[in-house]
gemmi code that builds the backbone of each chain (N, CA, C; Angstrom):
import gemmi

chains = {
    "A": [
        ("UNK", (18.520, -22.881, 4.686), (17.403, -22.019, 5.088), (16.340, -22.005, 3.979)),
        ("UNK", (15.300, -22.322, 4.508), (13.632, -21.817, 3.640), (13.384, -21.195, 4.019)),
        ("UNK", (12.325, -20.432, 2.820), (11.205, -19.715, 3.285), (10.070, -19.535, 2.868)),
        ("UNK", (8.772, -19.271, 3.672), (7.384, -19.754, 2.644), (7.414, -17.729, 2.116)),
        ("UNK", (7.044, -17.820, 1.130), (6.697, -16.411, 0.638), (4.840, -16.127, -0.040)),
        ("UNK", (4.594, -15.013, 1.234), (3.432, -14.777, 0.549), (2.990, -13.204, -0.030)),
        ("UNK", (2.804, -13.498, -1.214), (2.628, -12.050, -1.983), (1.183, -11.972, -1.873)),
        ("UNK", (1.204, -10.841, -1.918), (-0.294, -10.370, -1.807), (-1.135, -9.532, -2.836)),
        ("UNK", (-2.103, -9.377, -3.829), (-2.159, -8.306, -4.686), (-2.937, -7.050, -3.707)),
        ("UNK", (-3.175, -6.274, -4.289), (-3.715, -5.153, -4.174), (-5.060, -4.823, -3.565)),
        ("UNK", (-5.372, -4.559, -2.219), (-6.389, -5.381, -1.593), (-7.618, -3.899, -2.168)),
        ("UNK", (-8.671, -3.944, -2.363), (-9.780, -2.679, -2.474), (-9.514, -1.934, -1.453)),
        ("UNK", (-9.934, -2.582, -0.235), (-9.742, -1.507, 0.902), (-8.414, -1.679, 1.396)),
        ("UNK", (-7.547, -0.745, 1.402), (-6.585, -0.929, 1.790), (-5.898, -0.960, 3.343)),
        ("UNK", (-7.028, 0.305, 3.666), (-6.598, 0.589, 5.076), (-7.042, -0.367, 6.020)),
        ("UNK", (-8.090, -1.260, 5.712), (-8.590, -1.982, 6.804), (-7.898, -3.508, 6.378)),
        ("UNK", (-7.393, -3.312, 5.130), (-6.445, -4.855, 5.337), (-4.896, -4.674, 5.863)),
        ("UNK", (-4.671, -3.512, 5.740), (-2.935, -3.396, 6.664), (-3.384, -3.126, 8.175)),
        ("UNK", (-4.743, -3.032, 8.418), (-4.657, -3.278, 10.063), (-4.591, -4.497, 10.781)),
        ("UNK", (-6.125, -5.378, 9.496), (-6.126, -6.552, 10.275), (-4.730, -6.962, 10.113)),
        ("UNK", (-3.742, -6.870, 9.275), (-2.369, -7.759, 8.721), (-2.074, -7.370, 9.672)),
        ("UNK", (-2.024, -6.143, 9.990), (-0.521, -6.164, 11.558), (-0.992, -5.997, 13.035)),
        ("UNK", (-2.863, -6.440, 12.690), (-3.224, -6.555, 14.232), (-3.517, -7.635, 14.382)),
        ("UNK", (-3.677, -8.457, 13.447), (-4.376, -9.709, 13.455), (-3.399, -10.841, 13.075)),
        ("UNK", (-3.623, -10.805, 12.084), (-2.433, -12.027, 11.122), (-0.960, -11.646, 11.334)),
        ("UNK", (0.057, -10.846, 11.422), (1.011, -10.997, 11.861), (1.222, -11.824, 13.790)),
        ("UNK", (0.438, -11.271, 14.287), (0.703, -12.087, 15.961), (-0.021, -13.074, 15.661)),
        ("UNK", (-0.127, -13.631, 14.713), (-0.622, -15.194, 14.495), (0.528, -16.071, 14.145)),
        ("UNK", (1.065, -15.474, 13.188), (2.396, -15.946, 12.444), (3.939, -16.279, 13.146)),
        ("UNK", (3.605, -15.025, 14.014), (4.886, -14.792, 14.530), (4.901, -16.178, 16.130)),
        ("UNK", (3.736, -16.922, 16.238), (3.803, -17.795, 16.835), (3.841, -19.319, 16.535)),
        ("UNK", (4.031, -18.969, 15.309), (4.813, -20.127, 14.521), (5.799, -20.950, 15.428)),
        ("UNK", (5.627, -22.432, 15.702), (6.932, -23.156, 16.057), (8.019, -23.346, 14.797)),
        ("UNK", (9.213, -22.815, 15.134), (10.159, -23.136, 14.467), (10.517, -22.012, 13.606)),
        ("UNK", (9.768, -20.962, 13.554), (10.148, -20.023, 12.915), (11.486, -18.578, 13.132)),
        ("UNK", (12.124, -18.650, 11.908), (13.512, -18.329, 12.285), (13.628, -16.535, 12.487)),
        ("UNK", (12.450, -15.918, 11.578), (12.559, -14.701, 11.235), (11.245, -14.765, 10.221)),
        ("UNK", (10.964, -13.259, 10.517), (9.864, -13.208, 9.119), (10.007, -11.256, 8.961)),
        ("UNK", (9.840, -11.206, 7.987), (10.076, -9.905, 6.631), (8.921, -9.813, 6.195)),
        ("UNK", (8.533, -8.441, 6.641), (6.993, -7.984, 5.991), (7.678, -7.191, 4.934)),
        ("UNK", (7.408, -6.550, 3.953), (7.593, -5.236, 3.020), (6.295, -4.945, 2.441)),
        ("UNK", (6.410, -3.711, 2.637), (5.610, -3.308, 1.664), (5.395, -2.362, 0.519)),
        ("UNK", (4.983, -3.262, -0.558), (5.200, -2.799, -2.222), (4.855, -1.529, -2.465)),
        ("UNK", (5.573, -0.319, -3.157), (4.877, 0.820, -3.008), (5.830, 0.811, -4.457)),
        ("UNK", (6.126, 0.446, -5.526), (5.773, 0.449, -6.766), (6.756, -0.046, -7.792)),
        ("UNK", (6.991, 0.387, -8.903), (8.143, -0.695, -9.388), (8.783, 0.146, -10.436)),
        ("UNK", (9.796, -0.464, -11.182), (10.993, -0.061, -12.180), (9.991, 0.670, -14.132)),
        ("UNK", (9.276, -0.536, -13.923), (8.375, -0.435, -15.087), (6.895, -0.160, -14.731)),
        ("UNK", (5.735, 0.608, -14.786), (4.309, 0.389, -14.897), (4.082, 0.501, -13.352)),
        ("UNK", (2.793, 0.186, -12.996), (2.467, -0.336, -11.780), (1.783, -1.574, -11.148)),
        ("UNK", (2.697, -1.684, -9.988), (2.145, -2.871, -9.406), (1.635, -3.519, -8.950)),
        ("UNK", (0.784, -4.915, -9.447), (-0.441, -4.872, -8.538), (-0.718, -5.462, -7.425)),
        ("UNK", (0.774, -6.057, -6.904), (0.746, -6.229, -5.334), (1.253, -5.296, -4.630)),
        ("UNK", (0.772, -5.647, -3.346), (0.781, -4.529, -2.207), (1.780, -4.709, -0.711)),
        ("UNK", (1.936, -6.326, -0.939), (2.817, -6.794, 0.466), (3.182, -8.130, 0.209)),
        ("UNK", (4.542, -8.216, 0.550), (5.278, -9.313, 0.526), (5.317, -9.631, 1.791)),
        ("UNK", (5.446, -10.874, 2.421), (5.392, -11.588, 3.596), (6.625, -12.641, 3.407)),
        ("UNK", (8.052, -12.787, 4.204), (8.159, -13.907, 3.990), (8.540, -14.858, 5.647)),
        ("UNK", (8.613, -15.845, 5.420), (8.700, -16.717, 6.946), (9.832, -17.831, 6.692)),
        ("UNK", (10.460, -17.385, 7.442), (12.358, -18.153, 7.333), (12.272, -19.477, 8.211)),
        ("UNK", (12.673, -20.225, 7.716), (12.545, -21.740, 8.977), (14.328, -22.310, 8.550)),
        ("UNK", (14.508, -23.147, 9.131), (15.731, -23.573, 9.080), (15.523, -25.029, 7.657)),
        ("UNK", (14.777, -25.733, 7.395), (14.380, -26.313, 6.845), (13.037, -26.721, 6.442)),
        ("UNK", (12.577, -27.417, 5.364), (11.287, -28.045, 4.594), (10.696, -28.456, 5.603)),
        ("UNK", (11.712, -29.400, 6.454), (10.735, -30.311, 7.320), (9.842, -29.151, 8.708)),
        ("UNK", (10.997, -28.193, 9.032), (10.422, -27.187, 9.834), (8.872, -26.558, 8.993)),
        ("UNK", (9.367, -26.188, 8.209), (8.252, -25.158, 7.999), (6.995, -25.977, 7.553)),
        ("UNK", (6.998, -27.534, 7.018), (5.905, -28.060, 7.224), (4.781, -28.272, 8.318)),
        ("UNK", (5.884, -28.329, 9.410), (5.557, -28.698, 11.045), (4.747, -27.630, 11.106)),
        ("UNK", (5.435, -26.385, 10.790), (4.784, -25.095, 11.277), (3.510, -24.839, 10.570)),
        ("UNK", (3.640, -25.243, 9.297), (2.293, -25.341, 8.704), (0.751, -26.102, 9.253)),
        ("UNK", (1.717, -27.140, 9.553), (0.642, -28.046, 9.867), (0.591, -28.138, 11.568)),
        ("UNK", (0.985, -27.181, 12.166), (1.013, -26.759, 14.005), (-0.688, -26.236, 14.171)),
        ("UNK", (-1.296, -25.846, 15.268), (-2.153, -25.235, 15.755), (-2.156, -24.071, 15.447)),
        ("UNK", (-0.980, -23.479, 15.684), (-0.301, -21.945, 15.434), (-0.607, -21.521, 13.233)),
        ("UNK", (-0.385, -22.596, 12.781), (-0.439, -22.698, 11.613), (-1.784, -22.720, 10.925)),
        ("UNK", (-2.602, -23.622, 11.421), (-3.864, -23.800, 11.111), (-4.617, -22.184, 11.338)),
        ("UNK", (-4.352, -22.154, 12.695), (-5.060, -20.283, 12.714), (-4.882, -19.663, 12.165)),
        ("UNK", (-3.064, -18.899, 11.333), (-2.849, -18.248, 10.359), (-3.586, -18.183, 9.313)),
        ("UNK", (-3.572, -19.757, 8.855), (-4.095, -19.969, 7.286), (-5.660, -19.552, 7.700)),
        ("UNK", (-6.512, -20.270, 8.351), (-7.881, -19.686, 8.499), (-8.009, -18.418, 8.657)),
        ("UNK", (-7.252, -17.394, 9.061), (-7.261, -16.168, 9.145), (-7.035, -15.722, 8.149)),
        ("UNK", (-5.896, -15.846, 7.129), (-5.937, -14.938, 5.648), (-6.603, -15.841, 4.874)),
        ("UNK", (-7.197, -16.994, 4.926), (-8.341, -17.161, 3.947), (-9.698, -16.361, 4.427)),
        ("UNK", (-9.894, -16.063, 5.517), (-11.007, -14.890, 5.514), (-10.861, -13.484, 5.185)),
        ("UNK", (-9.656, -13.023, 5.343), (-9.323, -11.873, 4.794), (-8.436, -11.683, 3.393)),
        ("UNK", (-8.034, -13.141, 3.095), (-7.034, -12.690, 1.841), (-7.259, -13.566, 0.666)),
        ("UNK", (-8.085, -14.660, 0.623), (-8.419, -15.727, -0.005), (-7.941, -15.491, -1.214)),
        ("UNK", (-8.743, -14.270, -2.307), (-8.462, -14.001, -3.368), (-7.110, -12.830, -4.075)),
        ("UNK", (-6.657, -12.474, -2.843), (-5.309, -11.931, -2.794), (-3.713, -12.556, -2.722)),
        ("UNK", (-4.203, -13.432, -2.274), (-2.878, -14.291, -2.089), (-2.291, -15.340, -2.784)),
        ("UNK", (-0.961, -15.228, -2.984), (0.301, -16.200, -3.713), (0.764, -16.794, -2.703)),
        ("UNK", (1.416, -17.939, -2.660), (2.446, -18.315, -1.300), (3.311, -19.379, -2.892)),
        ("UNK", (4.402, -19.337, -2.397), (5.599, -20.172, -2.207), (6.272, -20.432, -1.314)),
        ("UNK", (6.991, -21.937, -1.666), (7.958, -22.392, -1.030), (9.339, -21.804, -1.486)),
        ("UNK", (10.649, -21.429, -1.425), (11.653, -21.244, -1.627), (13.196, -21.806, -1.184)),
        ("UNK", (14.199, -22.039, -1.476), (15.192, -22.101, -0.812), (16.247, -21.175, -1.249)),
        ("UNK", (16.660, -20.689, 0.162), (17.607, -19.301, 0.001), (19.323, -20.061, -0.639)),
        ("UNK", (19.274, -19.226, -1.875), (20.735, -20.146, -1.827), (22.172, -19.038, -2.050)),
        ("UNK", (22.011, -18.064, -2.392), (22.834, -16.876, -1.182), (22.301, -15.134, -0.984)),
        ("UNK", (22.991, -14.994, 0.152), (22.881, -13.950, 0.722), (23.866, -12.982, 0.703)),
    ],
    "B": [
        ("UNK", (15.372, 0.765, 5.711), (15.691, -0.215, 4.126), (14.653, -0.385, 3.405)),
        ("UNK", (14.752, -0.341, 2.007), (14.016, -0.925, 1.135), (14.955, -2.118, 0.041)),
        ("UNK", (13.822, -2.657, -0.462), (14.416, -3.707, -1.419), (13.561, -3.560, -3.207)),
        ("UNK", (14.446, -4.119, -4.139), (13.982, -4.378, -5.443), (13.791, -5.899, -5.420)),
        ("UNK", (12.746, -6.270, -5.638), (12.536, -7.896, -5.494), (12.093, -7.904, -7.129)),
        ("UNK", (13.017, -9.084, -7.537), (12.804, -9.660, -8.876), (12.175, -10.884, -8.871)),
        ("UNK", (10.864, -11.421, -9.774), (10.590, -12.352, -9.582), (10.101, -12.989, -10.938)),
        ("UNK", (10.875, -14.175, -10.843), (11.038, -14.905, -12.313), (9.942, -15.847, -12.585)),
        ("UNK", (9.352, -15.897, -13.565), (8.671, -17.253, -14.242), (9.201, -18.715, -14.574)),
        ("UNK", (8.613, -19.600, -14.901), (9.805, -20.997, -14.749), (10.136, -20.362, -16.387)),
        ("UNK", (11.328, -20.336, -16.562), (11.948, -20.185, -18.300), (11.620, -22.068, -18.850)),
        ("UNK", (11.233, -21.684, -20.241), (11.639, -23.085, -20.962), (12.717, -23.826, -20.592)),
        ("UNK", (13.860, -23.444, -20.565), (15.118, -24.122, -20.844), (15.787, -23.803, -18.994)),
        ("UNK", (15.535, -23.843, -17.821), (15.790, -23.927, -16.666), (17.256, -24.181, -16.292)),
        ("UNK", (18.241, -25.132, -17.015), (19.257, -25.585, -16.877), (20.162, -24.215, -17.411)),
        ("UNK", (19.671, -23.704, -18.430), (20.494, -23.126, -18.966), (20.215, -21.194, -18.063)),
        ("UNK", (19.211, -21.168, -17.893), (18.819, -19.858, -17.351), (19.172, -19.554, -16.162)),
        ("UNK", (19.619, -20.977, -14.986), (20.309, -20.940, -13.863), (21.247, -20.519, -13.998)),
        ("UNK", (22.329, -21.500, -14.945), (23.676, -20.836, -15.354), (24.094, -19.716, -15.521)),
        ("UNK", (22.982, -19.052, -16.583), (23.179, -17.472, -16.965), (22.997, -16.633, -15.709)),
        ("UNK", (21.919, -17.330, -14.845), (21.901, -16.431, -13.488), (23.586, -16.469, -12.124)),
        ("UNK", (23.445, -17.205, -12.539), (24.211, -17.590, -11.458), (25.828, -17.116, -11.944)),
        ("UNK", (26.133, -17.314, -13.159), (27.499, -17.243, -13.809), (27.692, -15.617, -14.456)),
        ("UNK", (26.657, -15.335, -14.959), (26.493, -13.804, -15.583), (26.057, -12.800, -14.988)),
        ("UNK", (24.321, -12.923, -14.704), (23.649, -12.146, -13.908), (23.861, -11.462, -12.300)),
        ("UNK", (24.197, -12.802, -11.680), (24.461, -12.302, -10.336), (25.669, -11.441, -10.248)),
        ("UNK", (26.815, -12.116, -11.062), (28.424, -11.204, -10.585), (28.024, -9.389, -10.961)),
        ("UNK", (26.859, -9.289, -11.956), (26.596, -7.895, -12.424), (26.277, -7.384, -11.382)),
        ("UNK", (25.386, -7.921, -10.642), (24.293, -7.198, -9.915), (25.049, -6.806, -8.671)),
        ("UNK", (26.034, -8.170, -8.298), (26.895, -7.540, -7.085), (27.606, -6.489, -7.102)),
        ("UNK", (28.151, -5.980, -8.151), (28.731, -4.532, -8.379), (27.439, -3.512, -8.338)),
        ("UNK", (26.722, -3.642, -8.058), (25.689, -2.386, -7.742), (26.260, -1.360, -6.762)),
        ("UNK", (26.824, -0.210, -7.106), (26.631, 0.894, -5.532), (25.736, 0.822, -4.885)),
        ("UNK", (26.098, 1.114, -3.352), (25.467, 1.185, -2.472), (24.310, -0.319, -1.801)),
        ("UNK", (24.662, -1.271, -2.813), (23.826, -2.707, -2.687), (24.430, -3.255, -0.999)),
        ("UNK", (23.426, -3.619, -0.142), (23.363, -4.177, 0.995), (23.574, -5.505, 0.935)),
        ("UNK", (22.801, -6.075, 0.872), (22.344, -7.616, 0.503), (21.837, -7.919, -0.688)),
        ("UNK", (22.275, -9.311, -0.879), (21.560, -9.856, -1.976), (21.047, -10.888, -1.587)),
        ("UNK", (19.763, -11.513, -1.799), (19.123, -12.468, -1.192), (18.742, -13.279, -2.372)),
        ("UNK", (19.096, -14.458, -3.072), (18.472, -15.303, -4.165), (17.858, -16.302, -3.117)),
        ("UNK", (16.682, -16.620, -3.994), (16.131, -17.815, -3.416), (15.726, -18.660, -4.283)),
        ("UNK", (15.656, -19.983, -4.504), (15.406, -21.015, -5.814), (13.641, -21.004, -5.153)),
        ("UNK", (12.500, -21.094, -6.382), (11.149, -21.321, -5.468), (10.917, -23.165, -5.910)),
        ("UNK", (10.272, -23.858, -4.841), (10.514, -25.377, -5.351), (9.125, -25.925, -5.187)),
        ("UNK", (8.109, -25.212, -4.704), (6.910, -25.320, -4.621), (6.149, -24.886, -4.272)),
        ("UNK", (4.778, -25.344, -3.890), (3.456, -23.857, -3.256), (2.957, -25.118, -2.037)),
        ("UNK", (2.374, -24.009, -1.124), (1.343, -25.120, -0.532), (-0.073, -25.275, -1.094)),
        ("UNK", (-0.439, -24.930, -2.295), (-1.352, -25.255, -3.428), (-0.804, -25.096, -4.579)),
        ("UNK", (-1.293, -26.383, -5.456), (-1.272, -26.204, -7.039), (0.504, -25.655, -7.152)),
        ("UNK", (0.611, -25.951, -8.088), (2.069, -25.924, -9.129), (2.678, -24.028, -8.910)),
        ("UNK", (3.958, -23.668, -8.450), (4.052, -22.169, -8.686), (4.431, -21.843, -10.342)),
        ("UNK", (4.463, -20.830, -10.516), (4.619, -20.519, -12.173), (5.815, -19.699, -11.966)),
        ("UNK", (6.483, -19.684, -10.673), (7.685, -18.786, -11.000), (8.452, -19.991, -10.567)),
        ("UNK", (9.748, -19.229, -10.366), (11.142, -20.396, -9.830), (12.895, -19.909, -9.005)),
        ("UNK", (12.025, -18.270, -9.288), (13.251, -18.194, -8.853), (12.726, -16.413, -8.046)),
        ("UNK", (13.022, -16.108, -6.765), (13.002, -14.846, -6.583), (14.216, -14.435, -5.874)),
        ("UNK", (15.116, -12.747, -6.453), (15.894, -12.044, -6.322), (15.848, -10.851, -5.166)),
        ("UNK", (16.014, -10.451, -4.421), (15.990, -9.534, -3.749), (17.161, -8.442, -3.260)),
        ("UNK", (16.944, -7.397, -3.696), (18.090, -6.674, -3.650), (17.510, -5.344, -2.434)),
        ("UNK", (18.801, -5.187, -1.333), (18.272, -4.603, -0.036), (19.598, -2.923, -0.695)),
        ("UNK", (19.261, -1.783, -0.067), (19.463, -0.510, -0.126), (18.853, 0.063, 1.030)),
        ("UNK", (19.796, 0.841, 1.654), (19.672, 1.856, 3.024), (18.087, 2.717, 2.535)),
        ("UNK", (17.966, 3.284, 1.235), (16.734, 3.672, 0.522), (16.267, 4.056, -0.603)),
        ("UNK", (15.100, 4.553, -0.650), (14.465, 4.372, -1.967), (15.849, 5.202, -3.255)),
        ("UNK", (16.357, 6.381, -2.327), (17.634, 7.324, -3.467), (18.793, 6.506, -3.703)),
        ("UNK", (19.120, 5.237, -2.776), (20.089, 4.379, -3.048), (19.618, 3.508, -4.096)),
        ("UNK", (18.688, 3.359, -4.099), (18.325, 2.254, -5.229), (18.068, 2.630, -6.000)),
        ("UNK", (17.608, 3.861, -6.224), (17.661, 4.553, -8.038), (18.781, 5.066, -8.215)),
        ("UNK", (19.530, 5.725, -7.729), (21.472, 5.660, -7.875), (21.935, 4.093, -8.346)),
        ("UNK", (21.552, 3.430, -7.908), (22.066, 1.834, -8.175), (21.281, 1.681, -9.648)),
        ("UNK", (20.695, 1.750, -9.944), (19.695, 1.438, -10.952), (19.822, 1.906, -12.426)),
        ("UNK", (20.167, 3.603, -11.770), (20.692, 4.525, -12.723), (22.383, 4.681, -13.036)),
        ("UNK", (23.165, 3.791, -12.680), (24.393, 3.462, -12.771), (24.931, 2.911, -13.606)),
        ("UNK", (26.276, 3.044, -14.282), (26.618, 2.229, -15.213), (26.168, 0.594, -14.778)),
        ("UNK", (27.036, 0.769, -13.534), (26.600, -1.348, -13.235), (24.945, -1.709, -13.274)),
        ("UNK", (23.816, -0.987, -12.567), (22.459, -0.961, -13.344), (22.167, -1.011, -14.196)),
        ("UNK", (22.783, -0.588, -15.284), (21.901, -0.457, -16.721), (22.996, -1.799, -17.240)),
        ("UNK", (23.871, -2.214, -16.657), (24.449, -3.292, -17.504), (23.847, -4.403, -17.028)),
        ("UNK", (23.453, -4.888, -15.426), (22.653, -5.579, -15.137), (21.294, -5.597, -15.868)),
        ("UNK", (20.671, -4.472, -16.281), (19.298, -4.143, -16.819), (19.275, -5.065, -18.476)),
        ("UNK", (20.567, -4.237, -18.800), (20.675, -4.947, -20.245), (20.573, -6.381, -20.659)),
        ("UNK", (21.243, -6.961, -19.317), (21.457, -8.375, -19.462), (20.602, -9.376, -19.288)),
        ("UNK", (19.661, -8.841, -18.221), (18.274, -9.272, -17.911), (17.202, -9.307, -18.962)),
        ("UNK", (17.251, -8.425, -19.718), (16.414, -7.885, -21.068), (17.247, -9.199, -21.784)),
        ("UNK", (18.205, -9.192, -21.928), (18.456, -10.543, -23.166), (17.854, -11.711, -22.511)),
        ("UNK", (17.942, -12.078, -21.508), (18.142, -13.805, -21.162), (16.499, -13.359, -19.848)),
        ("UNK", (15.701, -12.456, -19.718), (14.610, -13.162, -18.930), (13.735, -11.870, -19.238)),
        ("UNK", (13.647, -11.389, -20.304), (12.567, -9.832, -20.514), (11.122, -10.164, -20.503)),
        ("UNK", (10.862, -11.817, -20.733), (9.575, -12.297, -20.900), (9.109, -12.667, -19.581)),
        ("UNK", (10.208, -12.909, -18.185), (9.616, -13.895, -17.380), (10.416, -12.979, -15.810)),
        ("UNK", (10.443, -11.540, -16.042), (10.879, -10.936, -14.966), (9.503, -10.077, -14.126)),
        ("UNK", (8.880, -10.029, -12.892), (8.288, -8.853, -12.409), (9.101, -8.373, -11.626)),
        ("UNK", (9.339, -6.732, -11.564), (9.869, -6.163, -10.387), (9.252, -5.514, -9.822)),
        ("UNK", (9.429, -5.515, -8.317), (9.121, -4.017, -7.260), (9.516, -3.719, -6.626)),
        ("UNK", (9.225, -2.650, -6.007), (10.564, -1.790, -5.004), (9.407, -1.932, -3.490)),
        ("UNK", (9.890, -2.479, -2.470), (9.184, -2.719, -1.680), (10.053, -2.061, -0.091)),
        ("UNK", (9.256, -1.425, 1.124), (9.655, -1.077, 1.975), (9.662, -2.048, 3.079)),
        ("UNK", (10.797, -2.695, 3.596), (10.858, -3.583, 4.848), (10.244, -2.874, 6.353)),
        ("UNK", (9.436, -3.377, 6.824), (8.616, -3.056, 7.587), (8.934, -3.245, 8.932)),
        ("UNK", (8.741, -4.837, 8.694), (8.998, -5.624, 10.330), (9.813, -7.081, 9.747)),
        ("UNK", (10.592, -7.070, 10.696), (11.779, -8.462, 10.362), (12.128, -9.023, 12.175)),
    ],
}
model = gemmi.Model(1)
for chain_id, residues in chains.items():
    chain = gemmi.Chain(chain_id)
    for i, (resn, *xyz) in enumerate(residues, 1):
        res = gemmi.Residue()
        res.name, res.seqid = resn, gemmi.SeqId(i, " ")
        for name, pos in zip(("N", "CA", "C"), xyz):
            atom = gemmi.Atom()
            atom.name, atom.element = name, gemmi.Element(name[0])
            atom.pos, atom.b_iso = gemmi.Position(*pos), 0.0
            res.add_atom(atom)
        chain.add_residue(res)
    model.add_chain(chain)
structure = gemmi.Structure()
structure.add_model(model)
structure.setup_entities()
C-alpha cells in the first residue's frame, strides 16, 4: 500500500479554505480511479510550540503504479488544477510507502 | 479519533536511523496506553522536486485525553527520551483530528 500525502500550512483565511477543501477539492479527489481510501485530519496543534500546518490529506492506492494512473487520470488533472488555485503556496505532497500498521 | 503524526527529515546516516527506528523506537511506542494504530510509512518521493523528509509516523487514540495520558506515561516519556537521542534535530509533531476517511 501507498500513499500520496498532502500537508498543508496554515491558510490566512481559514474559513473559506476548509469550505472550498470539503466542497470543492475533496469531491474531486474522492473520484480518483484506483483510489483505496483517503484521511483528511485536521491539525489543531502539537507536543512542542505551534503549528504551522493546518490539514493533512492522505490518498491510499494499492500501489506506485496506481497512484500514478490516478495522478495522471482526468479525475487527477482537475484535483491538481484545483489546489493549485487555491493552495499553490500552501502545499507539501509526498509519496510514501506504508510499511506497518 | 485523533492522531500524533511524527514527521522526520532525511537523517545523515539513513541506514543506521531506520534500524534505531524500527529495532528501538517502534517496540517503545507500541507499549503506549490506550494506542489504536500505528501507521509508519517510509516517504520515497514528491510529485515535485526532492522531499526533505523520509519517514512519517502516525499514532491513532479514541482522543485528544487518550493521547496526553499516552504521552504523559511512563512508556511516553521513554519513547520521548529516545527520540530526543537519535532524531531531536529532524522530528515535527502534531496532534491532528481525523475528519473524513
Amino acid at each position: 500500500m501507498v500513499k500520496l500525502i498532502a500537508l498543508y500550512k496554515t491558510p490566512e483565511n481559514p474559513g473559506e479554505f476548509d469550505q472550498h477543501y470539503a466542497d470543492v477539492h475533496t469531491p474531486l479527489v474522492k473520484k480518483w480511479p484506483g483510489l483505496r481510501k483517503l484521511e483528511v485530519a485536521k491539525i489543531y496543534g502539537a507536543p512542542i510550540g505551534e503549528p504551522k500546518h493546518s490539514l493533512i490529506a492522505e490518498m491510499y492506492f494499492d500501489d506506485q503504479d496506481s497512484l500514478q494512473k490516478a495522478l495522471a487520470s482526468t479525475e487527477g488533472k482537475a484535483a491538481a488544477r484545483d489546489v493549485m488555485q487555491f493552495a499553490a503556496n500552501l502545499i507539501t505532497m509526498f509519496y510514501a510507502e506504508v510499511k506497518e500498521t
